[in-house]
Structure formats: C-alpha cells, structure tokens
C-alpha positions in Angstrom: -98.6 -19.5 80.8 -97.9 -17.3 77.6 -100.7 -15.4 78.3 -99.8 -14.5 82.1 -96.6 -13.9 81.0 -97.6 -11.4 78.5 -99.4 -9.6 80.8 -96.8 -9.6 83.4 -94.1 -7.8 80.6 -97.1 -5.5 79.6 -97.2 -4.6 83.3 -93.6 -4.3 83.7 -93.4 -2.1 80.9 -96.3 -0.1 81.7 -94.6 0.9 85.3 -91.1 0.3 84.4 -90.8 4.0 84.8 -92.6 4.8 87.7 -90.3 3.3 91.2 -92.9 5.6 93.4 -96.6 5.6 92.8 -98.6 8.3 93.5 -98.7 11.9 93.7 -94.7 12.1 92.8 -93.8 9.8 91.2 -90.1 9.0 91.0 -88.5 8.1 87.0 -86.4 5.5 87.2 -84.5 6.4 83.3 -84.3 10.2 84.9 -82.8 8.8 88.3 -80.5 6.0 86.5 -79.5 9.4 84.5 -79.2 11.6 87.3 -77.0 9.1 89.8 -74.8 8.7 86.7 -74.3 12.7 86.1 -73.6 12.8 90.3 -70.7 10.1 89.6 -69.3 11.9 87.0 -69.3 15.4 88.4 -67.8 14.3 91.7 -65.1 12.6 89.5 -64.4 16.4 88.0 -63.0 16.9 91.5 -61.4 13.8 93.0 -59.4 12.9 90.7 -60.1 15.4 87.7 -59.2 18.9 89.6 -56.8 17.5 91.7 -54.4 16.2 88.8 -55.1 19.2 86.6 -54.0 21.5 89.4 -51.4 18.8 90.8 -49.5 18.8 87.3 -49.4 22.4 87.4 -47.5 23.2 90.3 -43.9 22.1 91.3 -43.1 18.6 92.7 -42.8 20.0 96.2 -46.3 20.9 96.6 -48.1 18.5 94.4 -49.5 16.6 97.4 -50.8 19.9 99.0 -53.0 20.5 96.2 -54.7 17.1 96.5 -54.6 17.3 100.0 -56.0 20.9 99.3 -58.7 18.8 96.6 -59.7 16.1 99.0 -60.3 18.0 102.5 -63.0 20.5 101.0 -64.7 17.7 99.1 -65.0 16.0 102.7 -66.0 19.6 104.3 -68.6 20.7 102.0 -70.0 17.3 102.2 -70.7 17.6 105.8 -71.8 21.1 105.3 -74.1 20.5 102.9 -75.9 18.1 104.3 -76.0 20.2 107.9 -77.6 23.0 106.5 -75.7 24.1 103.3 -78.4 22.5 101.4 -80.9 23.9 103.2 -80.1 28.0 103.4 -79.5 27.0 98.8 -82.9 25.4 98.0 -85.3 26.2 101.0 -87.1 29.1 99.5 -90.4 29.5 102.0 -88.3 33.0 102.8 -87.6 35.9 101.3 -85.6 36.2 97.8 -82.4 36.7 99.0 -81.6 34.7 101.6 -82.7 30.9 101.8 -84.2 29.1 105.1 -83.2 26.6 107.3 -85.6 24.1 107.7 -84.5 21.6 106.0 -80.9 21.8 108.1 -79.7 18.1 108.5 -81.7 16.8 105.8 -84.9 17.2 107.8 -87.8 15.6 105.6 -85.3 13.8 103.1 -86.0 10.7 103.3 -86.9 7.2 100.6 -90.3 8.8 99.7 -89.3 12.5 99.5 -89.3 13.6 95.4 -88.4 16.9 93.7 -88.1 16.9 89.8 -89.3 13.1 89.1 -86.3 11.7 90.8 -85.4 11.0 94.4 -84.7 14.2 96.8 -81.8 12.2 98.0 -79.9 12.1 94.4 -80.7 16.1 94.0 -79.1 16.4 97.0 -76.1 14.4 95.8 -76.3 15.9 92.5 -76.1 19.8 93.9 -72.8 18.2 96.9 -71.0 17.9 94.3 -71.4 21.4 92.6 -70.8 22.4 96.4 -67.7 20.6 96.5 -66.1 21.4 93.4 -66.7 25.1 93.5 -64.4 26.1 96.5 -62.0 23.7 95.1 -61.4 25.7 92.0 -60.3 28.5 94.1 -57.3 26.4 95.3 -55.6 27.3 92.0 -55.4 30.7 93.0 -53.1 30.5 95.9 -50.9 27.6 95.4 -47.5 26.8 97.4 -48.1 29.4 99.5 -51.2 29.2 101.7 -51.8 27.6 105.2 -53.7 24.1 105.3 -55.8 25.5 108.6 -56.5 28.7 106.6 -58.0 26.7 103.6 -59.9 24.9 105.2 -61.4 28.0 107.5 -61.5 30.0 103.9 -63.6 26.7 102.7 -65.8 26.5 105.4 -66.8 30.5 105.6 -66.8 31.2 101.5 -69.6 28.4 101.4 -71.3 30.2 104.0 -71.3 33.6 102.7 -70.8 33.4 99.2 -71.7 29.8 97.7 -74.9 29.2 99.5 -76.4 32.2 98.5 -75.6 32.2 95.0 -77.0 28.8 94.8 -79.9 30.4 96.2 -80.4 33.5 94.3 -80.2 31.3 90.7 -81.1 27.8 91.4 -83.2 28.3 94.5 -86.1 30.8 93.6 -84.4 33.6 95.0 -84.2 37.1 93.6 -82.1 36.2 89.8 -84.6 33.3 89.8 -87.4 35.8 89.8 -86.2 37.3 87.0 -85.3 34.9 84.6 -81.9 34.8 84.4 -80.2 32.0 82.4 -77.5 29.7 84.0 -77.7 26.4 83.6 -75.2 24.4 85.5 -73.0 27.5 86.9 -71.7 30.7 84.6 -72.3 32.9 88.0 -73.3 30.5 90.6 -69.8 28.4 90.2 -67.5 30.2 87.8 -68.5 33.9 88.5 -68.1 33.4 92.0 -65.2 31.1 92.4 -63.1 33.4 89.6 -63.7 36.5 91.5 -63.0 35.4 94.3 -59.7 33.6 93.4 -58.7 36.6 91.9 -59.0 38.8 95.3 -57.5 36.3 97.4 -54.5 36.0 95.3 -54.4 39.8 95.8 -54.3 39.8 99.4 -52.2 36.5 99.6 -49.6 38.0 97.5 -47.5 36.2 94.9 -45.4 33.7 94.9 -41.2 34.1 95.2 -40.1 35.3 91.8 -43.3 36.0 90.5 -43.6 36.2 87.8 -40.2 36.3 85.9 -38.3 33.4 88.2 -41.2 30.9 88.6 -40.4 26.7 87.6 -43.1 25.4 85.2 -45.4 22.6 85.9 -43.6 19.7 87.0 -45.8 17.2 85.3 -47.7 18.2 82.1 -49.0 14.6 81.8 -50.7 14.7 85.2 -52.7 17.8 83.6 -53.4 16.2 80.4 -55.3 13.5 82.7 -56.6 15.5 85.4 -57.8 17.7 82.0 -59.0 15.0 80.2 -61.4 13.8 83.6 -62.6 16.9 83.4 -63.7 16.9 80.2 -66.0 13.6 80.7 -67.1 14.7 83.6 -68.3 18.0 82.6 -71.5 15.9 80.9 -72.2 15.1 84.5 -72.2 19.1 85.4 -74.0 20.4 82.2 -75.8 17.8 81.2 -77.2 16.4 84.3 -78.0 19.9 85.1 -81.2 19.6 82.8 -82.8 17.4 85.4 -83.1 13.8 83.7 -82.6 11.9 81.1 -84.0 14.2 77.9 -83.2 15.8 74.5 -82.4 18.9 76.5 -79.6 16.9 78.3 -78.4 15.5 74.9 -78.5 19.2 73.2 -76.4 20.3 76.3 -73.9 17.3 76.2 -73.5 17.9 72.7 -72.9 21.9 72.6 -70.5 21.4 75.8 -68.4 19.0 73.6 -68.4 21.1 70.7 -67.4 24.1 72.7 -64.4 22.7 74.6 -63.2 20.6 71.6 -63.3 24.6 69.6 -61.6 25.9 72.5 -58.6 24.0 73.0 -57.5 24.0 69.3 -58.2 28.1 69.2 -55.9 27.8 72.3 -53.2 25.8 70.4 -53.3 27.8 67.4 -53.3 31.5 69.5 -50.4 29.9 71.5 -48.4 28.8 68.3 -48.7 32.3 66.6 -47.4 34.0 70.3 -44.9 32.0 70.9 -44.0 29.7 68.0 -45.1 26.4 70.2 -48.2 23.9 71.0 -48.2 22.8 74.4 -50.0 20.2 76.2 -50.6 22.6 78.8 -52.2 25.0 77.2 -54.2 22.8 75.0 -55.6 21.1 78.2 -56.3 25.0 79.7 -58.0 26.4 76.2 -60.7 23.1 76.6 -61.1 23.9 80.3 -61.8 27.9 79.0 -64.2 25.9 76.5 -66.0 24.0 79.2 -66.4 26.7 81.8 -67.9 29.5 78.7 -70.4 27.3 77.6 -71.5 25.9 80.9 -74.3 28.8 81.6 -75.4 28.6 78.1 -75.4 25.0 77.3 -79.4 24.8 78.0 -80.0 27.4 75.6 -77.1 27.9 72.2 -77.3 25.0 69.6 -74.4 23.5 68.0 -73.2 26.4 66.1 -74.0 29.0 68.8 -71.6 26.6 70.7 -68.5 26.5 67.9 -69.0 30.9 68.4 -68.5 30.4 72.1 -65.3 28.1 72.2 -63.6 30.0 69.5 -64.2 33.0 71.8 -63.5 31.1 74.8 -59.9 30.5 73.1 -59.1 33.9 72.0 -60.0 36.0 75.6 -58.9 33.3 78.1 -55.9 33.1 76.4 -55.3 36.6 77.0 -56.6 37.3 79.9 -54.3 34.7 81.5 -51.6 37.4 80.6 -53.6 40.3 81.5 -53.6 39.4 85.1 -50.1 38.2 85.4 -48.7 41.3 83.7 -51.0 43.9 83.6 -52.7 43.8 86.8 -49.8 41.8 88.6 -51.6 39.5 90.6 -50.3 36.0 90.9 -53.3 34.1 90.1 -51.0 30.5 89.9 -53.3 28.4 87.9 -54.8 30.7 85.9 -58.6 30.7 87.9 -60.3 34.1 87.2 -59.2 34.6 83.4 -60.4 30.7 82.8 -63.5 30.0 84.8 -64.2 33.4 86.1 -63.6 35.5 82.6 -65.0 32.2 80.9 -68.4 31.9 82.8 -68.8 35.7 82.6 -68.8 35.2 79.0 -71.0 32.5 78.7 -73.7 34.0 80.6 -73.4 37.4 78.5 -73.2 35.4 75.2 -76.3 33.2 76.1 -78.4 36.8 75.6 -77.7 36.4 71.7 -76.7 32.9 71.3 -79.5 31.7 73.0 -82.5 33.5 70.9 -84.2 31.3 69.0 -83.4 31.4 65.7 -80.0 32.6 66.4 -77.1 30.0 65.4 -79.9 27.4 66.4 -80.7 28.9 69.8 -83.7 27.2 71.7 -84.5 30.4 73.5 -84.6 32.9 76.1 -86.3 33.4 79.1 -90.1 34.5 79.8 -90.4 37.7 81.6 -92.3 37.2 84.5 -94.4 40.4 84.3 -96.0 39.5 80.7 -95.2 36.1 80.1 -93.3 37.2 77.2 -90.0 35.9 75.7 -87.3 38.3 76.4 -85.6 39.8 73.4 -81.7 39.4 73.3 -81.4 43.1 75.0 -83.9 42.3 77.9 -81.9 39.5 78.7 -78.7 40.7 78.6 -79.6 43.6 80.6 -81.3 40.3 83.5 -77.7 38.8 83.2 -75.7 41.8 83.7 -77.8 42.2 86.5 -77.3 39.1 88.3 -73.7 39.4 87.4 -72.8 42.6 89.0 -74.6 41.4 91.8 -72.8 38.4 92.1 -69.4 39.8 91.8 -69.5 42.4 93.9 -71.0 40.2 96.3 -68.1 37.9 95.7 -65.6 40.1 96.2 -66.5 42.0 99.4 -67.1 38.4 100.8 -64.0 37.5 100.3 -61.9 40.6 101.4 -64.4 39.8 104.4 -62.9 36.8 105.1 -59.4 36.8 104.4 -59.4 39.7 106.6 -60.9 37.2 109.3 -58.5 34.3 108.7 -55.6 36.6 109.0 -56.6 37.9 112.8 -56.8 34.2 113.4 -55.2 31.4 112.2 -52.9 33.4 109.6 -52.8 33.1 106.2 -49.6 32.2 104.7 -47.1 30.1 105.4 -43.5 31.3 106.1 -40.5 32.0 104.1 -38.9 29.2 105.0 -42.1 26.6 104.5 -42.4 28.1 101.1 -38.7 27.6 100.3 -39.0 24.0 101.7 -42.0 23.1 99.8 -45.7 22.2 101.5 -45.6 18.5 101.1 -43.4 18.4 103.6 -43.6 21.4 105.7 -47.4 21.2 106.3 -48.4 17.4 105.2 -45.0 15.1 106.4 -45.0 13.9 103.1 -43.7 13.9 99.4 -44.9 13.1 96.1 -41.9 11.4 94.4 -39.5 9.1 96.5 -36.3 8.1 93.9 -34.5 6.5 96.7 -33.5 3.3 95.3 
C-alpha cells in the first residue's frame, strides 16, 4: 500500500502542473496566478476607481461616478466578448488593424490555450484592461456630462481607439513589429485614456466656477480607499501582465511597489514645500502618478530604476496637474491626462534608459527585428517615441471624432439647471447621503 501510494504522489507531482495534456498544455501555478491577477485588476475598477473618483467629486454627483464606473465595466464586457477581443488579438490581418474571426468568442472554448494557461482566463485577464481603461476617462468630465452620452462615448472610443491600440502593442500589430516596450499599458491604457480625457474636457468645457469657485472633494477618506484598492490591485495589472506565475512577475510586482510607495511621499513633500500642507489627497494621487509611470516599464527597470521613476513620477505629475488647470485652462476634474496620461508617457520614454541592462539594474531592451540585436537606449527611445506619437495623435483625432458625433445626437452635456441640481438626482433618482432622521 506504501508502495502504490508512493507512486500515486510521484504521479501527482509529476503532472501536478499540466491540467491539459498534449500539444498545449495548460499550467495550473500560471492559471491559479493568472485567475488571481484577473480578480485583482477588475477590483482596480469596481470598487477601486469608483471610490477614488467618487471621493473626489461633490456629494451631489458621487453616485454618477459609480454609476459612470459600473455601466462601462458591464458595456465593455459585452463588447469584448462580441468582437472587441477579436479586432485586439486576432492578427491573421494586416498590422494595423486586427480581424474578426474570433467575434463572439468563436473557437474559445475548455481546450483552447494561448500562453500555458486557458484562452478563457486571457480573455478575462485582457476584459478587464478593457474595462478599466474607458473608465479612467470618467475623471475628466465629471458633474457635467450626460449618462446616454457616456455610455455612446464608451461604446465608440473602444471601437476606434482602444481596440486598436490593444492591437498595435499587445496583438502583433505594427508597434509589436518593432519592439516596442509596454508591459501592462504606458500607451495602450494611459497614453490613450490621458489624451483623450484631456480633449474631451476641452470640448465639454469646464465646470461652473472653474477653476477659482470649485468645492473640494467631499470625501477624502473614500479616495484614500478607492486609492489604496488601487494600489493592490495594480499587482494584478503589472504583474499578471508577465503571463504567469514567474520571477519576471515578482521583479514587476516589486518595482511597481517601489515606484508608487516613491511617488506618493515625493508628492507629499512637493505639496508641503507649495503650499505648507500634506494631504491625503494628494498623497493618494502622487501613488497613483507612481503606479501609472512605472506600469510600461515594470517588465524591464530593477528596483533602483524604479525608486528614479516614482521620484520623477512625483515631481512632473505634480505639476502638470497645475499646468493644465492654469496654463492651458482646461478643466480636467480629476486630474486624468497629467496623472495617467503625463505618467504613462513617462514611463514608456524612461524604459529606453532605465530598462538597459546594466543600467540601475535594468533587465533589458528590446531585439530589433532586422538583426536580432539588442537595441541600444537611443534605438529604443526613438521605437517608443514612435509608437507614442502614433498613439496620441490617433487618440486625439478619435476623440474630436466622436464627441463631434455624440453632440449631433444624443448631446453632450447636461443643462444648467441639472448641473446646479447635482447628477445623482437629476439623471439617476437617487442620492448618496440621506441624514433624514
């Protein structure tokens, strides 16, 4: 009996790994790993977002923004499913735009593998990038934009905008081919989401009294805790971006931790020499800075490349948060394109020097595809820039696109009086704090 059951642990052991057999496959560590980091990055939404940007704005439209929060994670799940997922990884096409053939998961199924782990937790995994990315936008045009309009906004920037990013980076499209570096979304989710925040708050236009006459957040403690979500979940985004359960994804956990933690006290301290105080606010904002810079570079900068990049993080986003609301006068409410969009910007310029091996610990650049060569630092910028200017200029005409649309249809913002009265009620029926006794 000892002897069989021996064998029988020896065999256990031996396939423990293995759920699939065959020609692919299927890791059950990397899949156990990968379920997890889906969890955790849908969490970085519903509630994490949601609270962050919920705190931020007054107590009359709190539950708009997780209204705003909830109905684009349920759109862009039906999307993506329908043929988001499809026209982002099917690359039998061309390099710019994907396919379609795998609309409505056609060929996913319990025996379908990409990666070592089941095609039906990568398609989870990538939702969930999907879902979060519009959602960032929301912080852009707060108290002041149409529920039908968001949702039409949504549904067309994940068309034209999202999808091919995805695409171009993740999917074996045209930055693909090239070699650029983005790990879990510098230009595919903060590039394009902060540009385009930053336009749309443009042609929305600000908010009554911007910017001298405007309330602060009405809860700073519902940041701290949709901030502090965030921050767990954003092991989910960069390290479960590596694929499974590795080195690589503890290198990437670690550097993304390092980075915001350097981040929000560069915040703090920048904050206390401007304007002689330490908010909980802005400490929660200078970790998200942190979290957003490194995410394009976490793959590829080691721990001290990572310290560089969250003290950076906390010096520019700081200021650019003031250079759009004075300088370019543009009512970006929560703060969207100088965090995520000035943040992943510099994290996928940075990753050019922080990422060459040698450099602060970096694990290295990319091959070029022509020689088979590691870039140097300047050959790799110049792939970044690249894909960046691309990416934002793609971004932005998109957008003015699509504004334009939803403003010869449904409309775009909500009236004088709906703004005065506050969206929870006007738009939703409802509000956020009842102190009747």
């Amino acid at each position: 009996m000892k002897s069989f059951g021996a064998f029988l642990a020896m065999l256990f052991l031996s396939s423990g790994s293995l759920w699939a057999q065959g020609e692919n496959p299927i890791d059950t560590g990397n899949t156990a790993w990968m379920i997890t980091a889906t969890v955790l990055v849908l969490m970085m939404t519903l509630p994490g977002l949601a609270l962050f940007y919920g705190g931020l704005v007054r107590s009359k439209n709190v539950l708009s923004v997780l209204m705003h929060c909830y109905a684009i994670a349920a759109l862009a799940s039906i999307m993506w499913v329908v043929f988001l997922y499809s026209m982002s990884f099917d690359n039998q096409g061309g390099k710019w735009v994907g396919g379609l053939s795998k609309s409505f998961l056609e060929g996913v199924g319990l025996d379908s593998v990409t990666g070592g782990i089941p095609e039906t937790v990568f398609v989870m995994f990538q939702m969930t990038f999907a879902i979060i990315t519009p959602g960032l936008i929301v912080g852009a045009f707060v108290e002041r934009m149409k529920f039908v309009a968001v949702m039409v906004f949504t549904a067309l920037w994940l068309v034209l905008v999202y999808a091919p990013a995805v695409f171009w980076v993740w999917g074996g499209g045209i930055m693909a081919s090239w070699g650029v570096i983005d790990l879990a979304g510098g230009i595919v989710v903060h590039a394009t989401a902060g540009v385009s925040a930053l336009v749309l708050a443009k042609m929305i236009g600000p908010r009554r009294g911007f910017p001298k006459q405007l309330q602060p957040p009405h809860s700073p403690g519902l940041v701290m805790i949709g901030a502090s979500l965030l921050w767990v979940g954003w092991f989910g985004f960069n390290a479960g971006s590596q694929g499974g359960a590795s080195g690589a994804a503890g290198m990437t956990m670690l550097v993304t931790n390092i980075s915001a933690a350097t981040a929000a006290l560069v915040w703090c301290l920048v904050e206390r020499i401007q304007t002689g105080k330490t908010g909980v606010v802005g400490i929660a904002t200078g970790m998200v800075a942190g979290l957003a810079t490194i995410t394009p570079a976490s793959g590829n900068v080691g721990p001290m490349g990572a310290l560089l990049i969250g003290l950076l993080a906390g010096v520019i986003c700081y200021f650019m948060c003031g250079v759009v609301r004075h300088k370019l006068n543009i009512d970006d409410s929560l703060d969207v394109f100088a965090v995520h969009g000035v943040g992943g910007i510099l994290g996928t310029i940075m990753v050019a020097f922080l990422g060459a091996e040698g450099v602060l610990g970096g694990l290295g650049l990319s091959e070029n595809p022509e020689t088979g060569e590691t870039y140097s630092s300047i050959e790799q910028l110049i792939v970044q820039l690249k894909s960046l200017g691309i990416t934002i200029v793609w971004s932005a005409v998109a957008t003015i696109i699509i504004v334009l649309i939803i403003k010869k249809t449904v409309g775009l913002r909500v009236s004088e009086e709906v703004e005065a009265e506050g969206l929870d009620s006007a738009e939703h029926g409802e509000t956020a704090y009842n102190f009747d006794a």
